[in-house]
C-alpha positions in Angstrom: -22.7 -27.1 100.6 -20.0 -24.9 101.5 -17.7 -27.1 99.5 -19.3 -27.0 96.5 -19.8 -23.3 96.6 -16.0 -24.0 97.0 -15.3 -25.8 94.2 -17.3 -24.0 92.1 -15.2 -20.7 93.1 -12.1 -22.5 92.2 -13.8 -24.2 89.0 -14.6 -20.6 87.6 -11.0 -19.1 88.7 -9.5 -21.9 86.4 -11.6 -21.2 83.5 -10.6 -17.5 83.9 -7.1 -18.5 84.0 -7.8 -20.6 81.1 -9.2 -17.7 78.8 -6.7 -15.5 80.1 -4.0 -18.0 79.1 -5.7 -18.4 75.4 -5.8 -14.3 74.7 -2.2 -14.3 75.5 -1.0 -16.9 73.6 -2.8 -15.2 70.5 -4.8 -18.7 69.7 -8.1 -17.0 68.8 -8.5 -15.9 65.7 -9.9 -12.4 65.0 -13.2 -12.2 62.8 -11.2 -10.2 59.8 -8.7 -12.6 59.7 -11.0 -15.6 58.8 -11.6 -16.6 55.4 -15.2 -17.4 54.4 -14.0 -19.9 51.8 -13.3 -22.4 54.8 -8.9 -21.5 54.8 -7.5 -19.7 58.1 -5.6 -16.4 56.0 -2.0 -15.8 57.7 -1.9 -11.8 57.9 1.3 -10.2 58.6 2.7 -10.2 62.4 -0.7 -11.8 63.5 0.1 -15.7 63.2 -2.9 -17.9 65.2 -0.3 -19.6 67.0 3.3 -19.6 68.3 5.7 -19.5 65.2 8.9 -20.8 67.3 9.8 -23.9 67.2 6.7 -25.2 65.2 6.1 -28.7 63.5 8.2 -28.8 60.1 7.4 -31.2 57.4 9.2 -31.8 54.4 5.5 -32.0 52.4 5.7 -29.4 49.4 2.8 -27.1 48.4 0.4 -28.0 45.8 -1.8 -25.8 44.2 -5.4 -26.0 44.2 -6.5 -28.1 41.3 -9.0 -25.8 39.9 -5.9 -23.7 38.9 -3.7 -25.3 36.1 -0.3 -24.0 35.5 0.2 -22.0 33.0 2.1 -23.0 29.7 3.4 -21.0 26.9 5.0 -23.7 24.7 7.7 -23.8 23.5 9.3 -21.8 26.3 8.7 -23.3 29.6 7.4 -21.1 32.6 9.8 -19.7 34.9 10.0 -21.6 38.3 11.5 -19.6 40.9 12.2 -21.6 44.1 11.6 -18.5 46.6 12.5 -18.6 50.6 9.6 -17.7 53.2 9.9 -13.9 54.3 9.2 -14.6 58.3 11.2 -17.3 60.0 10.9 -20.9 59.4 9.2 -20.3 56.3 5.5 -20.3 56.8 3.1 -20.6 53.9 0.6 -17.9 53.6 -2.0 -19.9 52.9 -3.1 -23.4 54.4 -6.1 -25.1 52.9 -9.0 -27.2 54.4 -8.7 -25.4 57.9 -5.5 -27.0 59.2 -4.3 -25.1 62.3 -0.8 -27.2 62.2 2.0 -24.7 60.2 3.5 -26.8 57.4 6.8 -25.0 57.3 8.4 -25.8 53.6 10.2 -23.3 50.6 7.6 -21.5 49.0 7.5 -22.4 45.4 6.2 -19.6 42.9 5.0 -20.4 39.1 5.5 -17.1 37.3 3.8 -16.6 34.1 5.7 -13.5 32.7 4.0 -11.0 30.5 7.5 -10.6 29.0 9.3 -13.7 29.0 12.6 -14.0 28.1 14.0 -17.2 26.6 16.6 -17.8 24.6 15.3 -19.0 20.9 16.5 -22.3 19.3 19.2 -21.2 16.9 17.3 -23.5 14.2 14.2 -21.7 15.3 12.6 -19.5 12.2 9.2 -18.5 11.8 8.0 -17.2 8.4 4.7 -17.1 5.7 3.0 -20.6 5.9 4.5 -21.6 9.2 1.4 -22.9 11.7 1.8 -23.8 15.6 1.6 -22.8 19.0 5.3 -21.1 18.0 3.4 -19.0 16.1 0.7 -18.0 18.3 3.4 -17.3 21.2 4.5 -15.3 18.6 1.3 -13.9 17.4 0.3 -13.1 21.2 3.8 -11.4 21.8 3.7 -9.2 19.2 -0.4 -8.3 19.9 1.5 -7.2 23.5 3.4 -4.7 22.2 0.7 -3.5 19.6 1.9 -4.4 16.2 -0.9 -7.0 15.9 -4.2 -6.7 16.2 -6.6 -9.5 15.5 -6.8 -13.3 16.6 -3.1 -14.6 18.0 -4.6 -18.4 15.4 -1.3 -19.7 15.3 -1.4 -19.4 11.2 1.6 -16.8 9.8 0.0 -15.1 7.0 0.6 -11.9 5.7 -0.6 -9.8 8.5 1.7 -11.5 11.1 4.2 -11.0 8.5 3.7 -7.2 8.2 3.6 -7.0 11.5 7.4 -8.5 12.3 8.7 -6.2 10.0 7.2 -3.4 11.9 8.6 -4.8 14.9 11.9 -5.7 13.3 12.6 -1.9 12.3 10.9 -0.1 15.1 13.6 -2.4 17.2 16.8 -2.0 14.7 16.9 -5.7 13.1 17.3 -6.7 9.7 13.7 -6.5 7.9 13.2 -9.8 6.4 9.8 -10.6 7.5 11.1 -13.7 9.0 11.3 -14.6 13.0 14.7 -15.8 13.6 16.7 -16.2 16.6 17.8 -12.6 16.7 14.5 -11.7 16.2 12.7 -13.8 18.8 14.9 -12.9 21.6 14.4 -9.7 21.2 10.6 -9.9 20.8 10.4 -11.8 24.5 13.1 -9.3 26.2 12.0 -6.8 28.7 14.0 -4.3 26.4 11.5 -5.0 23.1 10.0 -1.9 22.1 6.4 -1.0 21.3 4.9 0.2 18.4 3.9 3.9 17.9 0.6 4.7 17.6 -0.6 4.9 13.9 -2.2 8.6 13.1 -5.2 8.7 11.4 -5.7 11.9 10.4 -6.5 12.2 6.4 -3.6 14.1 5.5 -1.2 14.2 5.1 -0.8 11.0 3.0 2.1 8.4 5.1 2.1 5.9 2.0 6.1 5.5 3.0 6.4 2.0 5.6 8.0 2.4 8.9 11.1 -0.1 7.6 11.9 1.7 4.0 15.1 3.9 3.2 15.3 5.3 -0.4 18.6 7.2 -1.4 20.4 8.1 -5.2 19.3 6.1 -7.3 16.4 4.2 -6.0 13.1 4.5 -8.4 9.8 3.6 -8.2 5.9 4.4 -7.2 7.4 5.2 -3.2 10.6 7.2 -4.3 7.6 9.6 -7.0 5.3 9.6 -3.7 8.0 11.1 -1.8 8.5 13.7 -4.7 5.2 14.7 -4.5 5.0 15.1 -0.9 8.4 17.1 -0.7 6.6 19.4 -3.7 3.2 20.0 -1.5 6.1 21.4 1.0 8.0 23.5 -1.5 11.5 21.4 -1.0 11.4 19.9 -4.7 10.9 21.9 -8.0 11.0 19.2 -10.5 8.8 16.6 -11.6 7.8 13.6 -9.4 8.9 11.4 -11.7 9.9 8.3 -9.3 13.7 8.8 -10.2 15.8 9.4 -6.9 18.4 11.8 -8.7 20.4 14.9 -7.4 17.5 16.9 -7.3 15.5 15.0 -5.3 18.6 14.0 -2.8 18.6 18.2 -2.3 15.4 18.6 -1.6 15.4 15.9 1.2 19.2 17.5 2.6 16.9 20.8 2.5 14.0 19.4 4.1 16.3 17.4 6.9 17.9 20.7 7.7 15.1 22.7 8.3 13.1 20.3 10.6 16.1 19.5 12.7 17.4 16.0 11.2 20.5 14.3 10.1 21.3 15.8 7.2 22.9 13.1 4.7 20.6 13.4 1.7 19.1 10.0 2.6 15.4 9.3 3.1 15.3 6.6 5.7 13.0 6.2 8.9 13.5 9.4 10.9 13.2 11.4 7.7 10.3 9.6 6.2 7.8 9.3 9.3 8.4 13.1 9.8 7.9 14.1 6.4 4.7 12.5 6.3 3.2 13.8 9.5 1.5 16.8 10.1 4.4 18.2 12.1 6.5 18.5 8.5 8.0 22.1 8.3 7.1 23.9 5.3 10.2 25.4 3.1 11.2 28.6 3.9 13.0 31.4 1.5 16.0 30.6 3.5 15.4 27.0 2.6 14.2 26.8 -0.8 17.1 26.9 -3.4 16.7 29.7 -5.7 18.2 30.4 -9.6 20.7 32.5 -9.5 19.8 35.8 -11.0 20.0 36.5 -14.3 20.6 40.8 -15.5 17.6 42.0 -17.1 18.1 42.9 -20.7 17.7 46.8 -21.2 15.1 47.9 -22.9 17.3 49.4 -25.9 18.7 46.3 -26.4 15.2 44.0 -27.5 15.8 44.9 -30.8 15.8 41.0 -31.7 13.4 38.1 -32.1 13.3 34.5 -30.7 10.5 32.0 -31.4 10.5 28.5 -32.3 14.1 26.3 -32.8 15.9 29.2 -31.5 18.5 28.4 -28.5 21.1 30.7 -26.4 21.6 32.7 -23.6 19.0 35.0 -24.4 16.2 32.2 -24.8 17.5 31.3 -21.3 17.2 34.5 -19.8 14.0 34.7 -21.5 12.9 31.4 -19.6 13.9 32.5 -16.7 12.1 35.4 -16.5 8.4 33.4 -17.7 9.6 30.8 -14.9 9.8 34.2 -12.2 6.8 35.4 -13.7 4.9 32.0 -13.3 4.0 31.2 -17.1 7.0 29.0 -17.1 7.5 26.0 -15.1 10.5 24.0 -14.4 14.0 24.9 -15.2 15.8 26.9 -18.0 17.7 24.8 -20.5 18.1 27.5 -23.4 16.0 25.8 -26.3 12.9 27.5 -27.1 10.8 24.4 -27.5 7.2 24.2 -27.7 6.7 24.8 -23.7 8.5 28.0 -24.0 6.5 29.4 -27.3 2.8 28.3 -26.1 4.0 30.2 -22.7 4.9 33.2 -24.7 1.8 32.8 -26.7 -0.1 32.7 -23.0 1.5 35.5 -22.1 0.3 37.9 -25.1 -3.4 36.6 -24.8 -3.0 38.9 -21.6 -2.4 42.2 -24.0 -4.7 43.3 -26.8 -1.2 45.1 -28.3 0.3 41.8 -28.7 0.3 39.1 -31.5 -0.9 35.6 -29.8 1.9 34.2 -32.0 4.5 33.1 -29.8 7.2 34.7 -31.3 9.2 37.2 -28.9 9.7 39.8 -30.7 10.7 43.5 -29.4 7.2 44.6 -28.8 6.7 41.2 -26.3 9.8 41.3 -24.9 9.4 44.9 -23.1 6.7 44.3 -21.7 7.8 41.0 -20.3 11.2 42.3 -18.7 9.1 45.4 -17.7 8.4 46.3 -14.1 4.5 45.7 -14.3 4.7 42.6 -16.4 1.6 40.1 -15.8 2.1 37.4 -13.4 0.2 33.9 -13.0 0.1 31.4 -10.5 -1.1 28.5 -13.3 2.1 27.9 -15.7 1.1 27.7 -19.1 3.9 25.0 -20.0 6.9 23.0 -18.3 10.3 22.6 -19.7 11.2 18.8 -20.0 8.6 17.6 -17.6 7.4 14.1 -17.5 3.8 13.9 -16.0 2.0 10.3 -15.2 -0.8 9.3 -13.8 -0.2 10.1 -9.8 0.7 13.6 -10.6 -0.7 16.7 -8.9 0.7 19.8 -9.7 0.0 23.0 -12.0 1.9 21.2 -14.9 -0.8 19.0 -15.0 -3.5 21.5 -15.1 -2.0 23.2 -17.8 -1.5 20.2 -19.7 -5.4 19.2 -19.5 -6.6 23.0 -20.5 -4.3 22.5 -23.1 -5.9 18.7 -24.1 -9.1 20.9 -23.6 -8.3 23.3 -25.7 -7.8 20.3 -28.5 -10.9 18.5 -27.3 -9.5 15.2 -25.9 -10.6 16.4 -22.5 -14.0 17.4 -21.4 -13.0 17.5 -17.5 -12.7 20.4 -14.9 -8.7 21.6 -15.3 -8.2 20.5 -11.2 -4.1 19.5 -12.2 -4.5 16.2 -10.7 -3.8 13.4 -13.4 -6.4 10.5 -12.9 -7.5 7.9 -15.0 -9.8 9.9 -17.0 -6.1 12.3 -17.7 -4.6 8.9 -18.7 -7.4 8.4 -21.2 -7.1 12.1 -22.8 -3.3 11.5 -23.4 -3.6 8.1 -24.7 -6.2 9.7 -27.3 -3.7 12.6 -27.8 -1.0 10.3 -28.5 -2.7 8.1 -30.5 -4.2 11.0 -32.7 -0.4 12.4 -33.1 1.6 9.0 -34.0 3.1 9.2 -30.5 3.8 6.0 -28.8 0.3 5.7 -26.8 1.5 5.2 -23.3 -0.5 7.8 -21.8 2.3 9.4 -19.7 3.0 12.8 -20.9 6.8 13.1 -21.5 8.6 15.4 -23.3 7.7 14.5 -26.9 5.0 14.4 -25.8 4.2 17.8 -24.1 6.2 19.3 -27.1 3.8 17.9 -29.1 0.8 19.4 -27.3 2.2 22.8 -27.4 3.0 23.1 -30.6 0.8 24.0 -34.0 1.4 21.4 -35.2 -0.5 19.6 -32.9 -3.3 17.4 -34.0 -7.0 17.8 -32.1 -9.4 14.8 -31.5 -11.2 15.8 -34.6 -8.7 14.5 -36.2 -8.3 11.4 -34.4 -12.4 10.7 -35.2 -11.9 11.3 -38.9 -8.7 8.7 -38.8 -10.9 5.9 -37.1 -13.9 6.5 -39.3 -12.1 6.1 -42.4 -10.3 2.9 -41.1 -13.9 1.7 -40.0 -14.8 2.2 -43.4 -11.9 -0.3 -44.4 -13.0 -2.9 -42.0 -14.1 -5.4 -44.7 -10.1 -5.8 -45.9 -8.4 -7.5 -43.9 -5.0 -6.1 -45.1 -6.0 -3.2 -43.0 -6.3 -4.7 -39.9 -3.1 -5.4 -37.7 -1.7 -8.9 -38.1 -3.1 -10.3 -35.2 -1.3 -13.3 -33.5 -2.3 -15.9 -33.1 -5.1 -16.3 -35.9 -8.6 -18.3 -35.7 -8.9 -18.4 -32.0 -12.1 -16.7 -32.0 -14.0 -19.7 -30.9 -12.0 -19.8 -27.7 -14.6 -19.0 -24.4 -13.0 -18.7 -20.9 -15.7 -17.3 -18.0 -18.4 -16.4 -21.0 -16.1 -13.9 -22.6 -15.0 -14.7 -26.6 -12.2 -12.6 -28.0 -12.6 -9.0 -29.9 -10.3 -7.9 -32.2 -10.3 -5.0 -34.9 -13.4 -5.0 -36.9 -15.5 -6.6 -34.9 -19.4 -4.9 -33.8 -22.0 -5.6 -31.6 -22.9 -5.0 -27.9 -20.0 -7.0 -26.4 -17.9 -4.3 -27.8 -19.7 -1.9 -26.8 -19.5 -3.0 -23.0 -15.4 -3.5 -23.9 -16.2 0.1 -24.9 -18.0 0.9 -21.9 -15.1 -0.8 -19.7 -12.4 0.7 -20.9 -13.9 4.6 -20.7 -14.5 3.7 -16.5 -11.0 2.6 -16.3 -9.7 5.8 -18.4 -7.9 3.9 -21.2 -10.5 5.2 -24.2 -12.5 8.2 -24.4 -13.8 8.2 -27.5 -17.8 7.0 -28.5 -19.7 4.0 -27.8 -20.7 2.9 -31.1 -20.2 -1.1 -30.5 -17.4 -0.8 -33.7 -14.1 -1.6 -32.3 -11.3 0.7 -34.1 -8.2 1.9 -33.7 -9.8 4.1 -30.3 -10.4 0.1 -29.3 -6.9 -0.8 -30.3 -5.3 1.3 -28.8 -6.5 1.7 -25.5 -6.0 -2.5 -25.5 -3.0 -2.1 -25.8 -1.9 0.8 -23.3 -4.5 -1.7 -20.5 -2.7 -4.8 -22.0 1.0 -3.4 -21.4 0.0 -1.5 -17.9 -0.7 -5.2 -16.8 1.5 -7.2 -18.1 -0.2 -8.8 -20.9 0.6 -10.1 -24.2 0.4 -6.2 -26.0 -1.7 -7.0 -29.5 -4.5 -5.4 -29.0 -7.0 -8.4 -29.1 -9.2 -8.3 -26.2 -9.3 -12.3 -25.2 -10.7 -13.6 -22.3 -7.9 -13.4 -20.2 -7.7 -9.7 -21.0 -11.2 -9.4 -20.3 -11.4 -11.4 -17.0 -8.8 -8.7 -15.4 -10.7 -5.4 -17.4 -13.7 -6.6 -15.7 -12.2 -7.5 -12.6 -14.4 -11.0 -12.5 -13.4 -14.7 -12.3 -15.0 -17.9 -14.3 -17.3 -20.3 -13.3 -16.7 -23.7 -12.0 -16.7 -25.1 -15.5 -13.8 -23.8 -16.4 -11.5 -24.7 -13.3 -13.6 -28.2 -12.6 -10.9 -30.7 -14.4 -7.0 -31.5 -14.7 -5.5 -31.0 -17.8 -1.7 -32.3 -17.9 0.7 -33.9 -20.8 -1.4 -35.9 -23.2 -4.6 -34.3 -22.4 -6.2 -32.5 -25.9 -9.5 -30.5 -27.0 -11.2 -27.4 -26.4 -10.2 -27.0 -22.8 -6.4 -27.2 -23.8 -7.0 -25.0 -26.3 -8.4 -22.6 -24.4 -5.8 -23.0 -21.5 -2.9 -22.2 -24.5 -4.9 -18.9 -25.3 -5.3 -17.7 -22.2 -1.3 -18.7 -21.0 -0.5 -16.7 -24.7 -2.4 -13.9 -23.6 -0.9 -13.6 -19.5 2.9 -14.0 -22.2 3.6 -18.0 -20.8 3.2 -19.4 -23.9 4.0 -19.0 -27.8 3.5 -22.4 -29.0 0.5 -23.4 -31.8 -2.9 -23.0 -30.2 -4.0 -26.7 -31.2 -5.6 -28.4 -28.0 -2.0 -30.7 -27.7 -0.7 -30.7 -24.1 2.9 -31.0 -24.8 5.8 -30.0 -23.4 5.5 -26.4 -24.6 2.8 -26.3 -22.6 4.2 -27.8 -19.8 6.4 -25.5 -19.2 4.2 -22.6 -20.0 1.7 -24.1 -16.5 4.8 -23.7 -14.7 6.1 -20.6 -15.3 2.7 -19.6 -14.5 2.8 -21.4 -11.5 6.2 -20.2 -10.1 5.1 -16.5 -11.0 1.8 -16.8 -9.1 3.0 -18.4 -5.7 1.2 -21.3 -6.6 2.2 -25.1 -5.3 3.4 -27.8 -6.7 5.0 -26.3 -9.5 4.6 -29.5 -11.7 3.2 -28.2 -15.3 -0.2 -29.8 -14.2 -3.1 -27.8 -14.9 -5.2 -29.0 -12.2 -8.0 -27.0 -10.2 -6.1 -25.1 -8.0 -4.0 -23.7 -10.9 -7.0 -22.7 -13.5 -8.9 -21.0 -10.7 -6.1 -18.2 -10.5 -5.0 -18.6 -14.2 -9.4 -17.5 -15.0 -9.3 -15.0 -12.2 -8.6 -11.4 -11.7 -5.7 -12.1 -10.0 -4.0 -13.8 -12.6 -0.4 -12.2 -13.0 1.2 -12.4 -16.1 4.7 -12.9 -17.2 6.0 -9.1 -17.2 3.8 -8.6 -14.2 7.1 -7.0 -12.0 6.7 -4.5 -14.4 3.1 -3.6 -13.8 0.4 -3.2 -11.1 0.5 -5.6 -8.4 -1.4 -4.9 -5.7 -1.1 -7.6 -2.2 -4.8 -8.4 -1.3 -6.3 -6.7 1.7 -8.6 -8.5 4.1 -10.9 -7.6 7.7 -7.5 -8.0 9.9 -5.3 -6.3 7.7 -3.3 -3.3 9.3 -0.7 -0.9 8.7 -0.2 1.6 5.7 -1.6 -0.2 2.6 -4.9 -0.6 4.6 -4.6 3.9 5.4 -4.0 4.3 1.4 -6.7 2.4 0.8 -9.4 3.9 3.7 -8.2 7.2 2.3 -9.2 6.1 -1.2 -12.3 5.0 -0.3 -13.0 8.1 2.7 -12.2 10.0 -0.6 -14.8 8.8 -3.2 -17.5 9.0 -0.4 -17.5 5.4 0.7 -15.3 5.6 3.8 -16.4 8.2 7.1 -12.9 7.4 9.0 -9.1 6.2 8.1 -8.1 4.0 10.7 -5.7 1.8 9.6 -7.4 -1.2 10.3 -9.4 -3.2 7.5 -12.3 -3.5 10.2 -15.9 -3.7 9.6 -16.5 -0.6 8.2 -14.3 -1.2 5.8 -15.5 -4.4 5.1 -19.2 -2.6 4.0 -17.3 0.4 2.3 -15.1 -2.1 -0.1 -18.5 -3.9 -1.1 -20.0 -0.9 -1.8 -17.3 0.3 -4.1 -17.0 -3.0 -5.7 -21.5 -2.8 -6.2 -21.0 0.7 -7.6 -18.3 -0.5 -10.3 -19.1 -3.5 -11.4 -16.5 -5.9 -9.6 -17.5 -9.3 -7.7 -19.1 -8.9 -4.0 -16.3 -10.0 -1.5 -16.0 -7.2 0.7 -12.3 -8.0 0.6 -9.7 -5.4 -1.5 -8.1 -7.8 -4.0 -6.4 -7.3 -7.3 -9.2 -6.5 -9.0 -10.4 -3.9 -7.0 -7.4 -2.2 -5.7 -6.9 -1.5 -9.6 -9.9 -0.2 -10.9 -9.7 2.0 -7.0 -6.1 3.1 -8.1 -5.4 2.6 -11.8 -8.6 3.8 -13.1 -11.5 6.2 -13.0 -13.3 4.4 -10.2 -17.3 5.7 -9.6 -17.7 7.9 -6.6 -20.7 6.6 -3.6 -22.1 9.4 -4.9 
């Protein structure tokens, strides 16, 4: 007994030797430390066992399968062979509860968010190029937030807009087009994001991020920058698209005064500041001024000026209606029409003056006196053009003027829309001007003048050629002839003479877009003809005047059925189809052969010219499907179309500042709550709800079509 109370003393000392031993040697494991997913979690200075001298293995570490590595073809991941931070190279984490340490180089698969490899110098991604490339790309550039939208692999046009951005927000060439220069720099740590896009209303940043204009540039962008550098009081001249010396002074004046390089030069710097809301308005200091001009003394009017007249006086003279505000632009020493109807303006203010607008003594006193009236709306400008675009007090004056003469039934607001357009064309028309419907000089001369015919007389002129309708010598020799049987998407040609209800809707179609303005009496005249015509040349059409299908298809903004595009017509095919194929490719200005059903080679090459202007593949001079469904569409360019309105189609995805000009269009007529500058949803509904409203095919997407009836005509407000 006494020696197994004995032993069991000693049996109990060893086990509390034992635990002892095992607290010292660190082998249990406290609770924190334990991971619940069934693998013993290393923490740092508290290893659950001796870490000298422990058993090494040459074994490397796999990851757990559940975990793939990452790939971002073409450019492999990164694989970094990393040593173990405590010695003898532990890994942190040991699965399936092993308590042996596997001691072994740590290897690390890093999936960069910016990777940086060097591109394939045959590497070049553009339009129509599909991949995983692409999407690299596409998810690259969504990174840095100059694309929003799916990264699908597929380079289209938003992709494309969206490496330009890129491209000149990081000083590349702008091409559009991912080279080698340009991929490396997209995948460096040094690529740099895109600014956030405003959307505030106004004002108006139609300029891109990646254009420059200087001397000598013209076009819509150069007369948008005009306008904007008017609203600010830099530029005194028209906005007449023309980057001459005048505008290049305006933009040194502008750069000075808000603190930028002053070279005369609109590039990036210059542009995105003069389009934001931060733009400093011209100051005296700022604003060149005339230089003065001595007042004549009062003893010295003793002489008349008035119409033909030219000199120093009429110059001074100008200069003073300019100072006064009856005048607008700048003195050139001819007393034109603009200078006598602003005289005559200016004595409709005094009872003791003759409206006549003659300066004699009696209106020259009071106009050098000291209280002389003053007006903020210029009566006339001095060798102004004015186009559609325009917003100024030139163009009010000119529409209380084509008021006055009863082409224009309108509020005077000075902003020339399409329903302006239409008033001019009438104007021009009624005055054996050329009918253009841009108000140049000869034009505004015209106007002024007394000469100047009013829409009476325009109405009496087509009623008496109506009258003559039954001759055909009075008609204009239309070209071709006897092509009235031709019917492309339900539409028949109109010509000069012709009645009935489809002309009445021609009628009806032309007024919305602002081309005619006179009445809808289903009898097509020369108010018919010539608002053809001005459509027909602002869209690159054949100009005659004949309203065939083809003109019809884009003044209705519709497309034809499957009827119509359902064959293949190619060398050797004839009939009615071919026919109608010739008409149409005369109409678009492809083709001036004979309109008799014969594919030849005439045709031939008419197809693909067509083909080549409209991006469309193969270009082989066979009509088939693909081809007609363009050539009978809205979208349908014609031959001089470079020339005229070509607007890129806009889509849900689309971004950047075609899609603002457009929300701001639309936020303007009512359909629109909020410019984003992303074709999103909203703008999805809003597009379809301008395209219900005026008459255009259902798409919800901002195509040719639409985008001219939204811009180049007098589209119906939501309201």
């Amino acid at each position: 007994m006494k020696n197994s109370k004995g032993r069991l003393v000693k049996g109990l000392g060893l086990v509390g030797m034992l635990a002892l031993c095992l607290l010292l040697t660190g082998c249990v494991v406290p609770p924190a430390d334990i991971d619940t997913s069934g693998n013993y979690v290393v923490t740092d200075n508290n290893p659950p066992f001796q870490t000298l001298g422990p058993t090494i293995t040459n074994t490397p570490y796999t990851p757990p399968t559940n975990t793939p590595a990452p790939t971002m073809p073409p450019y492999s991941p990164v694989v970094t062979n990393v040593p173990s931070q405590n010695q003898g190279g532990v890994s942190p984490i040991i699965p399936n509860n092993q308590i042996t340490a596997i001691i072994t180089p740590q290897v690390i698969i890093t999936t960069q968010t910016t990777p940086t490899p060097e591109a394939s110098s045959s590497t070049t991604l553009k339009n129509g190029s599909t991949g995983d490339e692409v999407r690299q790309m596409q998810q690259r550039l969504k990174e840095l937030g100059y694309l929003k939208g799916s990264a699908d692999g597929d380079f289209g046009a938003a992709t494309e807009a969206a490496v330009k951005a890129f491209q000149a927000q990081n000083g590349l060439s702008v091409d559009g087009k991912a080279g080698t220069a340009t991929l490396n720099k997209l995948y460096s740590s040094s690529a740099v994001r895109a600014a956030s896009l405003s959307t505030t209303n106004t004002p108006k940043p139609t300029a891109t991020p990646f254009t420059s204009f200087k001397v000598g540039d013209t076009g819509s962008e150069v007369r948008r920058m005009q306008q904007r550098l008017r609203e600010l009081g830099y530029l005194h001249g028209s906005a007449d698209g023309d980057f001459g010396s005048a505008t290049e002074e305006a933009v040194r004046l502008f750069q000075k005064q808000n603190g930028l390089k002053v070279d005369g030069k609109a590039g990036n710097a210059t542009l995105n500041l003069l389009y934001s809301s931060a733009a400093k308005r011209a100051t005296a200091t700022a604003t060149p001024t005339a230089k003065p001009t001595a007042t004549p003394k009062a003893d010295d009017l003793d002489y008349y000026l008035d119409l033909g007249t030219s000199g120093s006086k009429v110059r001074t003279l100008q200069n003073r209606l300019i100072a006064l505000g009856w005048l607008d632009g700048e003195a050139d020493g001819s007393y034109g029409n603009a200078t006598e109807y602003a005289v005559k303006a200016f004595q409709k203010r005094y009872s003791s003056l003759w409206d006549d607008g003659v300066a004699g003594p009696d209106t020259l006193k009071i106009i050098y006196g000291a209280g002389a009236a003053t007006t903020i709306t210029p009566a006339a400008s001095i060798g102004m053009t004015l186009q559609q675009g325009d917003s100024n007090e030139a163009v009010r004056a000119m529409q209380k003027r084509l008021k006055e003469l009863g082409f224009y039934d309108r509020t005077a607001d000075g902003s020339f829309g399409g329903v302006t357009k239409s008033s001019v064309i009438a104007f021009q028309t009624a005055n054996g001007l050329s009918a253009t419907g841009v108000a140049n000089v000869n034009t505004l001369n015209k106007l002024y003048s007394a000469s100047a015919k009013d829409a009476d007389h325009l109405k009496d002129e087509e009623n008496a050629k109506n009258e003559e309708d039954s001759s055909t010598s009075t008609k204009p020799n239309d070209n071709p002839t006897d092509v009235d049987d031709v019917i492309v998407g339900g539409y028949t040609t109109l010509r000069w003479g012709d009645k009935g209800p489809e002309v009445k809707k021609l009628q009806e179609a032309l007024k919305n877009r602002g081309y005619y303005s006179g009445k809808l009496d289903s009898t097509f005249g020369s108010g018919v003809y010539a608002a053809i015509k001005a459509f027909q040349k602002q869209y690159g059409l054949k100009v005659d005047g004949i309203a065939g299908p083809a003109t019809q298809i884009l003044l209705y903004g519709s497309s034809s059925s499957s009827n119509d595009t359902s064959t293949s017509l190619k060398k050797g095919s004839s009939g009615t189809k071919v026919r109608n194929l010739q008409y149409v490719l005369y109409e678009l200005g492809y083709y001036d052969g004979a309109i008799n059903g014969q594919y030849g080679d005439t045709t031939a090459d008419a197809v693909r010219a067509f083909q080549i202007n409209n991006n469309l593949s193969p270009v082989d001079g066979v009509a088939g499907s693909k081809t007609l469904k363009v050539l009978y569409s809205g979208d349908a360019k014609g031959a001089t179309a470079s020339s005229a309105a070509s607007y890129d189609t806009l889509s849900k995805g689309s971004k950047g500042t075609l899609v603002v000009e457009l929300q701001e269009s639309l936020y303007a007529l009512g359909y629109l709550g909020e410019v984003t500058g992303e074709f999103d949803s909203a703008t999805v509904e809003a597009v379809k709800n301008f395209q219900r409203r005026n008459n255009l095919t259902v798409n919800g997407k901002a195509d040719q079509a639409t985008q001219r009836v939204l811009y180049g005509g007098s589209p119906k407000p939501a309201w």
